[in-house]
N, CA, C and O atoms as CSV, one atom per row, in Angstrom:
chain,resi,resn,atom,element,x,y,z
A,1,UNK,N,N,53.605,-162.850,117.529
A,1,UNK,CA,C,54.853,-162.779,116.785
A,1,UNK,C,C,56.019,-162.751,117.765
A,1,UNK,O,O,56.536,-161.718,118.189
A,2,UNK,N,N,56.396,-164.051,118.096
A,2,UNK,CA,C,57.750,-163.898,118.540
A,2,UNK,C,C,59.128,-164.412,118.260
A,2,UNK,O,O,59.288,-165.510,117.727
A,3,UNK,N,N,60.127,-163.639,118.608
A,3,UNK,CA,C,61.390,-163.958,118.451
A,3,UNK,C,C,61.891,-165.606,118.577
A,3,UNK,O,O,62.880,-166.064,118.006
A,4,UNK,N,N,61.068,-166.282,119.362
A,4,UNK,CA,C,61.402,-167.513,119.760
A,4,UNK,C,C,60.937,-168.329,118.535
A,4,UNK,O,O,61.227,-169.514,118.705
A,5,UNK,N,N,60.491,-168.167,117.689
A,5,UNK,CA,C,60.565,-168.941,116.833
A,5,UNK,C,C,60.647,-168.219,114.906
A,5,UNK,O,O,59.943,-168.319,113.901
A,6,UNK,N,N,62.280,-167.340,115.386
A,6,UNK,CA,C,62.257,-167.395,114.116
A,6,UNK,C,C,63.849,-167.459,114.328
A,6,UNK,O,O,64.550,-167.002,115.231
A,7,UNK,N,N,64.234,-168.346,112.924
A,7,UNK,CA,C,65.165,-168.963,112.695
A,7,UNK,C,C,66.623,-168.669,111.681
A,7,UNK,O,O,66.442,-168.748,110.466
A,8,UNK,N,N,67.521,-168.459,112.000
A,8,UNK,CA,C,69.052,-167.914,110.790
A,8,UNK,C,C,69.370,-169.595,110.737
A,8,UNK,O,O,69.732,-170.270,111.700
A,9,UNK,N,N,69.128,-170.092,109.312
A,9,UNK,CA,C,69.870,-171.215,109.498
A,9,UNK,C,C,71.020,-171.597,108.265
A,9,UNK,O,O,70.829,-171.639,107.050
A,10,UNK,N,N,72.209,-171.843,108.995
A,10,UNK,CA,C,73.799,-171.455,107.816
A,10,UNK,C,C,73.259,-172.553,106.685
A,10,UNK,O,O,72.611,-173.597,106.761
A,11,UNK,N,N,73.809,-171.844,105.679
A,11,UNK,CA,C,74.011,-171.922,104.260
A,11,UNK,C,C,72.273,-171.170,103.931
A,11,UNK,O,O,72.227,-170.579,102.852
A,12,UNK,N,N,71.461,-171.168,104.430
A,12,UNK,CA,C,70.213,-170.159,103.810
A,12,UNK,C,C,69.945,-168.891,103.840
A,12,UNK,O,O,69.647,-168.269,104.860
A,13,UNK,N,N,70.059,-168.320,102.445
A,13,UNK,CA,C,69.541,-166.935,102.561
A,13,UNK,C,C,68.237,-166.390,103.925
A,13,UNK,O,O,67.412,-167.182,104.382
A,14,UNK,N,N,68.298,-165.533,104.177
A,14,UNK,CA,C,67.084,-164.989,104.780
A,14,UNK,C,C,66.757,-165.629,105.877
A,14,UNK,O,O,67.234,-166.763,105.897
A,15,UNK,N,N,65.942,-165.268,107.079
A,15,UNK,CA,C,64.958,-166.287,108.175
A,15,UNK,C,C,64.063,-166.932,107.797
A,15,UNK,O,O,63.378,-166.730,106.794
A,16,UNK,N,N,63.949,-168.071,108.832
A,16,UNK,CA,C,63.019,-168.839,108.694
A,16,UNK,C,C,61.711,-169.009,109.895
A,16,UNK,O,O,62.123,-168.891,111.049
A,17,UNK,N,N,60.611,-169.197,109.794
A,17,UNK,CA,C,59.615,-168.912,111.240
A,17,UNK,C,C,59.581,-170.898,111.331
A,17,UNK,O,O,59.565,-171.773,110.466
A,18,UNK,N,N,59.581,-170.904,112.219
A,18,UNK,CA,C,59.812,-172.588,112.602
A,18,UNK,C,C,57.941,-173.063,112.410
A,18,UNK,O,O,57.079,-172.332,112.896
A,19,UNK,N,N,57.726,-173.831,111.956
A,19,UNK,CA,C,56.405,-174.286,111.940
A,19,UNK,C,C,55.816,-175.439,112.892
A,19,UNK,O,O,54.674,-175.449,113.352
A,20,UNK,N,N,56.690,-176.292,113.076
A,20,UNK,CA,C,56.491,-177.660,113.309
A,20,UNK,C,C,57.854,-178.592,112.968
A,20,UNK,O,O,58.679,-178.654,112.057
A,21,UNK,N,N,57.541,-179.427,114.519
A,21,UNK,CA,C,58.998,-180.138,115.040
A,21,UNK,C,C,58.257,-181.683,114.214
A,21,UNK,O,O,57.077,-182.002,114.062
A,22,UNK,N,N,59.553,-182.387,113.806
A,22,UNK,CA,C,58.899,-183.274,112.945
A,22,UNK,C,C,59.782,-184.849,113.583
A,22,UNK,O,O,60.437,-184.355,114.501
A,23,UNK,N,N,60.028,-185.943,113.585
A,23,UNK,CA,C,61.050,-186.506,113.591
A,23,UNK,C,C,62.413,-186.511,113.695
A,23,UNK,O,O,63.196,-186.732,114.619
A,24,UNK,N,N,62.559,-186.112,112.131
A,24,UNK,CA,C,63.987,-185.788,111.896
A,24,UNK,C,C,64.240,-184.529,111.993
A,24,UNK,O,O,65.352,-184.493,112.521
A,25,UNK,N,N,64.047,-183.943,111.891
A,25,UNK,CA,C,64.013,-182.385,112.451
A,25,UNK,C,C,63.022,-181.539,112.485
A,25,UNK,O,O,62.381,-181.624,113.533
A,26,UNK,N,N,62.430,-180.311,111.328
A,26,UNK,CA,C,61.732,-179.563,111.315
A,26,UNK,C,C,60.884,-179.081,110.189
A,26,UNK,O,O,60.967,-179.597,109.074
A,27,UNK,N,N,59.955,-177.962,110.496
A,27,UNK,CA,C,59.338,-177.588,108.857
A,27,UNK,C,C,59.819,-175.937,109.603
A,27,UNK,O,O,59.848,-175.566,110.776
A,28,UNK,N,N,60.127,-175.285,108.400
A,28,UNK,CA,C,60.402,-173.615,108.445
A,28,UNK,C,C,60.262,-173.210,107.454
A,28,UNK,O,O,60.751,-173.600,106.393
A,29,UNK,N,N,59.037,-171.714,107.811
A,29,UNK,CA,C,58.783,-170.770,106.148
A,29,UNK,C,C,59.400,-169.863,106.105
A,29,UNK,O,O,59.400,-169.018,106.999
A,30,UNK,N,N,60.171,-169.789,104.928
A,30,UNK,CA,C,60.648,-168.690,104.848
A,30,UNK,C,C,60.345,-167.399,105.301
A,30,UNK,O,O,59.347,-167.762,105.924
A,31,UNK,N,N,60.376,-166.379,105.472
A,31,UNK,CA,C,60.125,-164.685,105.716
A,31,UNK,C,C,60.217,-164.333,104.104
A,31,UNK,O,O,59.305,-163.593,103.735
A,32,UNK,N,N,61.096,-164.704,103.139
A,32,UNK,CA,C,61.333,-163.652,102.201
A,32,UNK,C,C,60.415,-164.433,100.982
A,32,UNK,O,O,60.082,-163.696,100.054
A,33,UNK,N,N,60.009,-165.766,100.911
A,33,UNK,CA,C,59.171,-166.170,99.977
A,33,UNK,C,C,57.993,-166.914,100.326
A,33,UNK,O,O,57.045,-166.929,99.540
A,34,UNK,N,N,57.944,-167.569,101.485
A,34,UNK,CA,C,56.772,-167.565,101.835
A,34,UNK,C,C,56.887,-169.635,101.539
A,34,UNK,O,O,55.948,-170.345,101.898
A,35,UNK,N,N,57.893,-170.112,101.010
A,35,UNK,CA,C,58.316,-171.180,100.504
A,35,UNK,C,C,58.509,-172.339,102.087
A,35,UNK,O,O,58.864,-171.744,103.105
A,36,UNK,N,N,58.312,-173.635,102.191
A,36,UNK,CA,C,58.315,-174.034,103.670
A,36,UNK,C,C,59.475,-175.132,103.294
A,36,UNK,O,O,59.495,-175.792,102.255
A,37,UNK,N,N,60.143,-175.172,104.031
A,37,UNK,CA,C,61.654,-176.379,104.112
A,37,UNK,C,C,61.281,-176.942,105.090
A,37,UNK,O,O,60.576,-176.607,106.042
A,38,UNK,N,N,61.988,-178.165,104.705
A,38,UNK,CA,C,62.379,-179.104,105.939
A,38,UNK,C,C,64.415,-179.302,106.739
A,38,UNK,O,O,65.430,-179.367,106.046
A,39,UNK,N,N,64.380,-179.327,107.606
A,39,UNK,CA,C,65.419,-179.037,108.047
A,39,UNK,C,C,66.371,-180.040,109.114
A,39,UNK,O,O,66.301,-179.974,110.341
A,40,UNK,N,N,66.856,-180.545,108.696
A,40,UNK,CA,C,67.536,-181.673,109.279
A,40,UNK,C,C,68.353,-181.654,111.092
A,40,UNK,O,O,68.899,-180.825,111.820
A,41,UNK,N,N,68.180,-182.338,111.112
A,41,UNK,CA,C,68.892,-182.432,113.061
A,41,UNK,C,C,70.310,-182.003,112.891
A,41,UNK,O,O,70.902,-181.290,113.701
A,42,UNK,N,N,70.788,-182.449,111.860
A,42,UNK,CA,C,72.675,-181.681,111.976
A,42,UNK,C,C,72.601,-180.442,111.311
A,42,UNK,O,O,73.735,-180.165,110.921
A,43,UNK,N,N,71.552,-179.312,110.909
A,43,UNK,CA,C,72.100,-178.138,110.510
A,43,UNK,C,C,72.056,-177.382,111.498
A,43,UNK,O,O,71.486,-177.614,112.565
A,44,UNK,N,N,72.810,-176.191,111.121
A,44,UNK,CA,C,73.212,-175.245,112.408
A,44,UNK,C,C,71.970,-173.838,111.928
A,44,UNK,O,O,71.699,-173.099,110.981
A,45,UNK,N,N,71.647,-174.071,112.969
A,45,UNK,CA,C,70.063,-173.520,113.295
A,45,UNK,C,C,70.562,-171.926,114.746
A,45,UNK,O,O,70.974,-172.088,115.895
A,46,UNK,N,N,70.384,-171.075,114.276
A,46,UNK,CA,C,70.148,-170.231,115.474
A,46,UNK,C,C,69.300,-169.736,115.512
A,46,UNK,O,O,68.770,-169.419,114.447
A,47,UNK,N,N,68.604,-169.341,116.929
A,47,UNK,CA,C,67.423,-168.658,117.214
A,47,UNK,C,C,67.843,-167.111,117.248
A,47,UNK,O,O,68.977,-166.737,117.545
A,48,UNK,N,N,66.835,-166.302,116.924
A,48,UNK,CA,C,67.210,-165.003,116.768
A,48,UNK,C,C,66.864,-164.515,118.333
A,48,UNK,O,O,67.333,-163.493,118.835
A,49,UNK,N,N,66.100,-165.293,118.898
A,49,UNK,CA,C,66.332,-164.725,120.630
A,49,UNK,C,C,67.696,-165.381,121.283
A,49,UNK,O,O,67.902,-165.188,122.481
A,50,UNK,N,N,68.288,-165.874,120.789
A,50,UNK,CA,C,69.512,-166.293,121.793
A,50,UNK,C,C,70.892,-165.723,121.058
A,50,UNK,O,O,71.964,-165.817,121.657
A,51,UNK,N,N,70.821,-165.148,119.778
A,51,UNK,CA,C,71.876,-164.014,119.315
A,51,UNK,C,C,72.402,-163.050,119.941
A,51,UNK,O,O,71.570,-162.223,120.313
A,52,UNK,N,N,73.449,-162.827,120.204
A,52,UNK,CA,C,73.525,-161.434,120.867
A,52,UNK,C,C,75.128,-161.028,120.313
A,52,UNK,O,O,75.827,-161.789,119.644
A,53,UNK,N,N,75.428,-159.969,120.655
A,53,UNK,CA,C,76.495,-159.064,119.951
A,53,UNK,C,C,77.511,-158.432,121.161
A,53,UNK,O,O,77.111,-157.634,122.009
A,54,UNK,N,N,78.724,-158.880,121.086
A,54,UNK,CA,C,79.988,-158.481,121.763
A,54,UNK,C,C,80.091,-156.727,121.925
A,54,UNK,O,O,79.973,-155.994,120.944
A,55,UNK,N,N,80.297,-156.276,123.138
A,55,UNK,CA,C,80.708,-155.252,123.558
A,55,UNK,C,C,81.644,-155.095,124.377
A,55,UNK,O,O,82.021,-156.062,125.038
A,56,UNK,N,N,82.342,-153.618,124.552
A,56,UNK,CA,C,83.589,-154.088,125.419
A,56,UNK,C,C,83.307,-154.551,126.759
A,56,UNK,O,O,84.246,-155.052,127.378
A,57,UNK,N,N,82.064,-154.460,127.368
A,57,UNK,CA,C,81.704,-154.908,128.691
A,57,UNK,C,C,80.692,-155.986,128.657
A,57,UNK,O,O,80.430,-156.561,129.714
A,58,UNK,N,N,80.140,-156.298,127.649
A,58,UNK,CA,C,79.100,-157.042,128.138
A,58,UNK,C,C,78.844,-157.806,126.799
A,58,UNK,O,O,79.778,-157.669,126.009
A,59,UNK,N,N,77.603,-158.733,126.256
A,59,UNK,CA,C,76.771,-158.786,125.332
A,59,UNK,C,C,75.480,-158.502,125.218
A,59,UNK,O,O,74.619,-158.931,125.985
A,60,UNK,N,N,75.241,-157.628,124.077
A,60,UNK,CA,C,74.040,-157.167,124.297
A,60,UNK,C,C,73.077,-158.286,123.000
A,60,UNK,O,O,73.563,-158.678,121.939
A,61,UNK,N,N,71.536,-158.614,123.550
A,61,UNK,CA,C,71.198,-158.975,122.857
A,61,UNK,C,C,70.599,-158.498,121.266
A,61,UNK,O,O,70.474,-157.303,120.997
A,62,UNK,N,N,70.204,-159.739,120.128
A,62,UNK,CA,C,69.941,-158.531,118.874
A,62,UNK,C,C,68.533,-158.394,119.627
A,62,UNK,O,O,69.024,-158.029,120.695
A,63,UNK,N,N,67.825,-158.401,119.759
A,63,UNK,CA,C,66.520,-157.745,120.461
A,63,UNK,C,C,66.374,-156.262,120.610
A,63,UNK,O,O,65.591,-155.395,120.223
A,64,UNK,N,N,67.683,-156.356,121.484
A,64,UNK,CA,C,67.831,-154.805,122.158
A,64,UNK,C,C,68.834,-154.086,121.020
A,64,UNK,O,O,69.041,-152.889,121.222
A,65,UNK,N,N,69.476,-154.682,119.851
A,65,UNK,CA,C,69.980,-153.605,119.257
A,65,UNK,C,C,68.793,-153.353,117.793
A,65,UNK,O,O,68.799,-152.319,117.125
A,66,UNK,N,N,67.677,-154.757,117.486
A,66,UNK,CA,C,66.749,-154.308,116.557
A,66,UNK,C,C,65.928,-153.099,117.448
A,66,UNK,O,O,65.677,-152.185,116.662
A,67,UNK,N,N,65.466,-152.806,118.706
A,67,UNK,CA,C,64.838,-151.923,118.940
A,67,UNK,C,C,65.443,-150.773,119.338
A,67,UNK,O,O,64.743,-149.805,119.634
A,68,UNK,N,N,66.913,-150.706,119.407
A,68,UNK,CA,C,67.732,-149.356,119.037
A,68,UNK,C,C,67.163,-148.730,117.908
A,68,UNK,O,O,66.484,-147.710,117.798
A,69,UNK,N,N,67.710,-149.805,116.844
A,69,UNK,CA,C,67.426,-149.366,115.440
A,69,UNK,C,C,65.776,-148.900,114.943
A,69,UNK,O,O,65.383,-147.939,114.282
A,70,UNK,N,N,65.356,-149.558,115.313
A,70,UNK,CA,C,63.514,-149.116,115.353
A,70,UNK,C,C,63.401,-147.717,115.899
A,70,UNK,O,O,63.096,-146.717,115.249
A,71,UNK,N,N,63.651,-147.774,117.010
A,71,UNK,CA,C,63.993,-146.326,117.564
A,71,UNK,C,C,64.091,-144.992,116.550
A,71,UNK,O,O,63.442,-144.019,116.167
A,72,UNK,N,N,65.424,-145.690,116.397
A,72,UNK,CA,C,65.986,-144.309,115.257
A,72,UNK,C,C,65.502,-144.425,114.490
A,72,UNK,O,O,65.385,-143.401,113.816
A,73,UNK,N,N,64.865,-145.634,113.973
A,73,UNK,CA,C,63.966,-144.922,112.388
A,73,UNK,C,C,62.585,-145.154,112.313
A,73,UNK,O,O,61.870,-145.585,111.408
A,74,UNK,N,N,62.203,-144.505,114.279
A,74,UNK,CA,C,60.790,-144.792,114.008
A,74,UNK,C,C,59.888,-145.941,113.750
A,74,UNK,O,O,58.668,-145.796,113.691
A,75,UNK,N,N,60.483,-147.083,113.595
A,75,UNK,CA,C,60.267,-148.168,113.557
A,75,UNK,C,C,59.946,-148.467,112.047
A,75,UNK,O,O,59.113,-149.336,111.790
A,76,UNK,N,N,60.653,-147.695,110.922
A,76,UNK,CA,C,60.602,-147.612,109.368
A,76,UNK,C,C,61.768,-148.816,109.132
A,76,UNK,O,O,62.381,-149.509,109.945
A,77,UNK,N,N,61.795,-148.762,107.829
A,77,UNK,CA,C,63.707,-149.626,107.290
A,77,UNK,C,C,64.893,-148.852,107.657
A,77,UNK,O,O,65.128,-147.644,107.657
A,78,UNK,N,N,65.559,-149.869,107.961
A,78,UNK,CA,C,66.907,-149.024,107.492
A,78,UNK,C,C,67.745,-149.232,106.793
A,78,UNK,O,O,67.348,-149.733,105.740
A,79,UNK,N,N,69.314,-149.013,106.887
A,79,UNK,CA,C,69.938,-148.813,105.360
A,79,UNK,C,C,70.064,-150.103,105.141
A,79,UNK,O,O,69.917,-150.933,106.038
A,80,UNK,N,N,70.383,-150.438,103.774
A,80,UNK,CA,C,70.579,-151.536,103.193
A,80,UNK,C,C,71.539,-152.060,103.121
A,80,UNK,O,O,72.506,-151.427,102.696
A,81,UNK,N,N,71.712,-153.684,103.575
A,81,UNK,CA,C,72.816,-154.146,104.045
A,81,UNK,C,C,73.709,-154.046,102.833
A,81,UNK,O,O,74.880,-153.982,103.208
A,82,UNK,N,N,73.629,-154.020,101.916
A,82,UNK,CA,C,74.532,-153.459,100.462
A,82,UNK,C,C,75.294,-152.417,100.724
A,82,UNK,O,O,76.392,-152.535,100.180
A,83,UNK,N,N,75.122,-151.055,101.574
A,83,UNK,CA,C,75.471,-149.959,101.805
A,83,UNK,C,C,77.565,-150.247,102.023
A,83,UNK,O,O,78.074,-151.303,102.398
A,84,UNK,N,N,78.211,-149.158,101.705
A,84,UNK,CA,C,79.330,-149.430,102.207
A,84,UNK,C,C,79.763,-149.559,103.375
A,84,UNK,O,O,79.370,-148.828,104.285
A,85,UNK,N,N,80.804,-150.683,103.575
A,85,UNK,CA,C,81.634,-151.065,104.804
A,85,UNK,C,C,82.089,-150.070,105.892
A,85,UNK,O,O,82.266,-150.277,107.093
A,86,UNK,N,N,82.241,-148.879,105.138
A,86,UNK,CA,C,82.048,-147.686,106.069
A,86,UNK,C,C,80.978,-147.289,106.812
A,86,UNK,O,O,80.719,-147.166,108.009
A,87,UNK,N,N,80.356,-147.101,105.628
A,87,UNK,CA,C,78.774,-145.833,106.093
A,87,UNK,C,C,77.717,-146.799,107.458
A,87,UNK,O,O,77.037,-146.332,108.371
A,88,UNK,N,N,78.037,-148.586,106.976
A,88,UNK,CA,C,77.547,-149.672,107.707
A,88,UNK,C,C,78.480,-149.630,108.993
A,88,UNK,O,O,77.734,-149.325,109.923
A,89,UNK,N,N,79.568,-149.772,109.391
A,89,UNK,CA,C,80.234,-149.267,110.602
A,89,UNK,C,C,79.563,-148.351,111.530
A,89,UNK,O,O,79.276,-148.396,112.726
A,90,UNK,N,N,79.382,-147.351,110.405
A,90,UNK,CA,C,79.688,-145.794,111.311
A,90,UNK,C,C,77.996,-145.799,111.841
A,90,UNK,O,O,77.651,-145.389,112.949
A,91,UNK,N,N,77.241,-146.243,111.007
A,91,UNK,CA,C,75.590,-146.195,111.282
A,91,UNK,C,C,75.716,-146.836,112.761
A,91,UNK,O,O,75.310,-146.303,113.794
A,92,UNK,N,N,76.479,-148.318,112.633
A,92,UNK,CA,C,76.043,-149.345,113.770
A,92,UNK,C,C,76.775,-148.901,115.021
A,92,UNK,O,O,76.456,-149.371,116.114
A,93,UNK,N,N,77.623,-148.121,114.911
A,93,UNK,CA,C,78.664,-147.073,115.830
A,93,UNK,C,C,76.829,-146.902,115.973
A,93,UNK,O,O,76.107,-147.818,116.366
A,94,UNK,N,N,76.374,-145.638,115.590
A,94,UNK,CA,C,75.199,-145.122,116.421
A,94,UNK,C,C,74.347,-145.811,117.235
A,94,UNK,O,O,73.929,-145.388,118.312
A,95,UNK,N,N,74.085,-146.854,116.746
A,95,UNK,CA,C,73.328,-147.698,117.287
A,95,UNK,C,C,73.600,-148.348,118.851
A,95,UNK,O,O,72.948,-148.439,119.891
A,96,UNK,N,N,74.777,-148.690,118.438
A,96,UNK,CA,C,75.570,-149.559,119.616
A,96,UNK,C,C,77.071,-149.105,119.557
A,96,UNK,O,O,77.976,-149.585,118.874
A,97,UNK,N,N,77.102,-148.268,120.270
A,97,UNK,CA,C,78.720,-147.425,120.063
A,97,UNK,C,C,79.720,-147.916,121.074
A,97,UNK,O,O,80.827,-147.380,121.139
A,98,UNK,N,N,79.307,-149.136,122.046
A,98,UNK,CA,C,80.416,-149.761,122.599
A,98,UNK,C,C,80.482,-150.604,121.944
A,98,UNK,O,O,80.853,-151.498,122.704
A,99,UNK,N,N,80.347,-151.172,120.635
A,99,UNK,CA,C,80.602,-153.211,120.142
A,99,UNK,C,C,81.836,-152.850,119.990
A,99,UNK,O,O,82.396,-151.779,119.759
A,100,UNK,N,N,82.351,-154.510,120.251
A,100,UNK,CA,C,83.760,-154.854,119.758
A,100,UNK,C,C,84.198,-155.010,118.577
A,100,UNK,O,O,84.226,-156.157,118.133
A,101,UNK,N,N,84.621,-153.987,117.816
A,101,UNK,CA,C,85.050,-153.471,116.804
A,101,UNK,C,C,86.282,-155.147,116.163
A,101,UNK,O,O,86.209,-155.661,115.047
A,102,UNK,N,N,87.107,-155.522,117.140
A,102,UNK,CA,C,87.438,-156.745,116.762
A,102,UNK,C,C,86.919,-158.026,116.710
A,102,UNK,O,O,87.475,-158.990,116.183
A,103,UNK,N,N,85.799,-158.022,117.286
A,103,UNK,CA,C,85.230,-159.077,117.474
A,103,UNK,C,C,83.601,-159.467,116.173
A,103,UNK,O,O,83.254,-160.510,115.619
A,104,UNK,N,N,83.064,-158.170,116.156
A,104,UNK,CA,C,82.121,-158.265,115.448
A,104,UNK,C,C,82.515,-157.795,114.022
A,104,UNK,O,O,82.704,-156.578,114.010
A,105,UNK,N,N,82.714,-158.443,112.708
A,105,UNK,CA,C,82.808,-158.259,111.408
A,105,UNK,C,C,81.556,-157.834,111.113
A,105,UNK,O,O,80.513,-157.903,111.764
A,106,UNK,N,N,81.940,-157.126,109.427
A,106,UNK,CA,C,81.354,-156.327,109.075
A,106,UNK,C,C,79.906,-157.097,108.092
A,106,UNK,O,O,78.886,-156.706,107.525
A,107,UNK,N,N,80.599,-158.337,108.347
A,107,UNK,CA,C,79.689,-159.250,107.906
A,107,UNK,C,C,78.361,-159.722,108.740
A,107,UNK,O,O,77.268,-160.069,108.294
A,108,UNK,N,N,78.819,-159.621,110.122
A,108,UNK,CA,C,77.914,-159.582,111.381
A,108,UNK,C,C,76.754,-158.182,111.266
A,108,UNK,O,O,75.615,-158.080,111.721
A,109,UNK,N,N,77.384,-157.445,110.658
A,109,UNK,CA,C,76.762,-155.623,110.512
A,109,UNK,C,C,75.584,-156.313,109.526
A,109,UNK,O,O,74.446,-156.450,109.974
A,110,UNK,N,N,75.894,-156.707,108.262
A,110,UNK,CA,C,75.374,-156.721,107.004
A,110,UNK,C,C,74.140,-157.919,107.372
A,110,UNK,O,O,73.011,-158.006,106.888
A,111,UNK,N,N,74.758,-158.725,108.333
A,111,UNK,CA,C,73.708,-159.388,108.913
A,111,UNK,C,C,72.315,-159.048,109.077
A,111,UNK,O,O,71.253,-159.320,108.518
A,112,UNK,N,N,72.860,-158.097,110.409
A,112,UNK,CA,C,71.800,-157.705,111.470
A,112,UNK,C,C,70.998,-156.527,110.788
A,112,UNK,O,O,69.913,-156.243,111.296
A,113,UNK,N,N,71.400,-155.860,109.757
A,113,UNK,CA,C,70.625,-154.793,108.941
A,113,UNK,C,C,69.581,-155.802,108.293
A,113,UNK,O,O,68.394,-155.852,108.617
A,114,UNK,N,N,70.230,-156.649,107.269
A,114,UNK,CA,C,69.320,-157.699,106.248
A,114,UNK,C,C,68.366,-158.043,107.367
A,114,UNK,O,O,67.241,-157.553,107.467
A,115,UNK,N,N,68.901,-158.931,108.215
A,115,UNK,CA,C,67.492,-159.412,109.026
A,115,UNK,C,C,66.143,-158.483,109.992
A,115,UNK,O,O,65.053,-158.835,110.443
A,116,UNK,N,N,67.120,-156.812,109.992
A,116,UNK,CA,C,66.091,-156.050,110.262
A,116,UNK,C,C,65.035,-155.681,109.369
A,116,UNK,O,O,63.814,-155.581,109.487
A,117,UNK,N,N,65.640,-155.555,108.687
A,117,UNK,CA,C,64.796,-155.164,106.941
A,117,UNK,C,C,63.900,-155.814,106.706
A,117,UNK,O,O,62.762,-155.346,106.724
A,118,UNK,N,N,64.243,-157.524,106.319
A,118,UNK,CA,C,63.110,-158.837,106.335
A,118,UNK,C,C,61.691,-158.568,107.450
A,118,UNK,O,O,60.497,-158.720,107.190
A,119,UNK,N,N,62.331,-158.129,108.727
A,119,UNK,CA,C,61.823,-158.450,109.603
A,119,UNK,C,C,60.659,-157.339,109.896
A,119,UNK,O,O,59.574,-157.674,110.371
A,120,UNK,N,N,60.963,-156.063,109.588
A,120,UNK,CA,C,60.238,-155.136,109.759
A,120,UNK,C,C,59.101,-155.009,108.807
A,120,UNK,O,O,58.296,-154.196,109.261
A,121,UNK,N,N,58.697,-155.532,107.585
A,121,UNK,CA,C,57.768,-155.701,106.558
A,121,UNK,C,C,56.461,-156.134,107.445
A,121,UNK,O,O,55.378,-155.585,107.646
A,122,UNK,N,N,57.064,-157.400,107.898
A,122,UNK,CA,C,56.579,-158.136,108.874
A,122,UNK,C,C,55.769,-157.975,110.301
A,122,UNK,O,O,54.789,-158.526,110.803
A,123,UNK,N,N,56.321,-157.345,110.539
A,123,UNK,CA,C,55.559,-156.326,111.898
A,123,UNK,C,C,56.710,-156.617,113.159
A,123,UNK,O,O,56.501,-156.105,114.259
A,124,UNK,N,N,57.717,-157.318,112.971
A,124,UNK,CA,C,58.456,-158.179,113.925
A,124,UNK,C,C,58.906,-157.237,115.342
A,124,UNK,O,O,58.916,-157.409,116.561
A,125,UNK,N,N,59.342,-155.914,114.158
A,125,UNK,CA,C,60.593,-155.088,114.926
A,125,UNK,C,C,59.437,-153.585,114.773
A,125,UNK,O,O,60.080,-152.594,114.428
A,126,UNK,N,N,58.456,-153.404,114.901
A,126,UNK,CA,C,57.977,-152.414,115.384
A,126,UNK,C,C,58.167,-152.271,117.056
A,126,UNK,O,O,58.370,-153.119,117.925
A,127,UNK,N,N,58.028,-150.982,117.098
A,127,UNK,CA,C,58.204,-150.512,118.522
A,127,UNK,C,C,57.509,-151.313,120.011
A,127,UNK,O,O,57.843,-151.636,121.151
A,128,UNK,N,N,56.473,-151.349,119.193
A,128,UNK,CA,C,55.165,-152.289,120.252
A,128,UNK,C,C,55.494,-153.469,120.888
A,128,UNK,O,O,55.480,-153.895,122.043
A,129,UNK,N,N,55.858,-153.955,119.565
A,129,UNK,CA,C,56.348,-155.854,119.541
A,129,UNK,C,C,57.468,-155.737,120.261
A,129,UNK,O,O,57.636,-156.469,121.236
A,130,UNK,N,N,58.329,-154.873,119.918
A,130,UNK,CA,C,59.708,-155.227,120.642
A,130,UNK,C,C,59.780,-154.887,122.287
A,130,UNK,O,O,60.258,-155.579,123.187
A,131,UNK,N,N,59.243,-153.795,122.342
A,131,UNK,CA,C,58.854,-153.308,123.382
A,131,UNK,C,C,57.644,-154.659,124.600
A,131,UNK,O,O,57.402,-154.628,125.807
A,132,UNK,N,N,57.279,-155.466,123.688
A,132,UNK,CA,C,56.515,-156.623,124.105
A,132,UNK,C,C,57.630,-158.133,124.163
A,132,UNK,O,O,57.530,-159.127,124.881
A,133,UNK,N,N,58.345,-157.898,123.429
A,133,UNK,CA,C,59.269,-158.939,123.332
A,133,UNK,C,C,60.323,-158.498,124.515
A,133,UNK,O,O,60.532,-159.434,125.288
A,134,UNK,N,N,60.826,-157.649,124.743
A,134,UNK,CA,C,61.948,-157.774,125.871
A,134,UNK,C,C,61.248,-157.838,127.431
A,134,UNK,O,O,61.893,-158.348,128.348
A,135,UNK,N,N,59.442,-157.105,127.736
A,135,UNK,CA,C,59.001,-157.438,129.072
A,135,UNK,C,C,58.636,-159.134,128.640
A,135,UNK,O,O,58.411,-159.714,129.702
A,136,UNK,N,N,58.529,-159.915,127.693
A,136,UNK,CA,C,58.060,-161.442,128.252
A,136,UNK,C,C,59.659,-161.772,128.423
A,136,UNK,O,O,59.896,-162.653,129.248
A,137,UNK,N,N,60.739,-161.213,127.787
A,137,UNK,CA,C,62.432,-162.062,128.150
A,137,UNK,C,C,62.939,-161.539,129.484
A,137,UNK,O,O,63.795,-162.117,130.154
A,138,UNK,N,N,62.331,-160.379,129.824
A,138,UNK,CA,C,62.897,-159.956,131.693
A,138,UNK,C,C,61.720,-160.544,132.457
A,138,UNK,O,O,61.767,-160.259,133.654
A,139,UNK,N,N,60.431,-161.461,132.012
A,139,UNK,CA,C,59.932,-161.952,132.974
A,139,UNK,C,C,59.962,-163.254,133.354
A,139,UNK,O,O,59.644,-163.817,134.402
A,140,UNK,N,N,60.449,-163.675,132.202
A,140,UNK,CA,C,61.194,-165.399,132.229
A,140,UNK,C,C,62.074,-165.397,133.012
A,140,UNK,O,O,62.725,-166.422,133.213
């Protein structure tokens, strides 16, 4: 299970795990239904290993802020990206208490919760995995 092949791609709800490179572009199954798309060469496709999140010094990757969050909850769910614009701030303050407050919207927050949530059912963002996922990205 790795980060390198799972997929945020704009205008689709939820991630996608990449299956197979095709011609014209791709095949990707969903995470939340299990449903497989095909995906064209001009959509805007990001990898969830090359995401990362503005701080006042640096960017940190989501890798290292899903296994913050694992951390603190034990590697359980956490709150639901529905939660208020506040309570979602002040949580991700804990998490990562240098981000750039101007730079990262709250929509970026509501993001990175939803895709923890999806992801943790999954086994993605347990402690182990992640903890396995950042020694293969510092040995590359």
């Amino acid at each position: 299970m790795s980060f390198q092949k799972i997929l945020a791609i704009s205008g689709k709800p939820g991630l996608y795990e990449l299956k197979v490179q095709t011609r014209s572009g791709f095949v990707a199954e969903s995470l939340l239904d299990g449903k497989k798309i095909t995906v064209g060469l001009r959509s805007n496709v990001s990898l969830l290993s090359e995401i990362a999140v503005f701080t006042y010094n640096e960017e940190v990757k989501l890798i290292d802020i899903f296994k913050s969050i694992a951390t603190k909850e034990n590697g359980e769910a956490t709150i639901s990206h529905k939660e208020t614009d506040d309570k979602l701030k002040s949580y991700f303050r804990e998490i990562l208490p240098e981000y750039d407050e101007d730079r990262v919207y709250t929509s970026d927050i509501k993001k990175i919760f939803n895709w923890y949530n999806i992801l943790q059912p999954k086994g993605y963002v347990t402690l182990d995995a992640l903890n396995a996922e950042v020694k293969e990205e510092t040995a590359e």
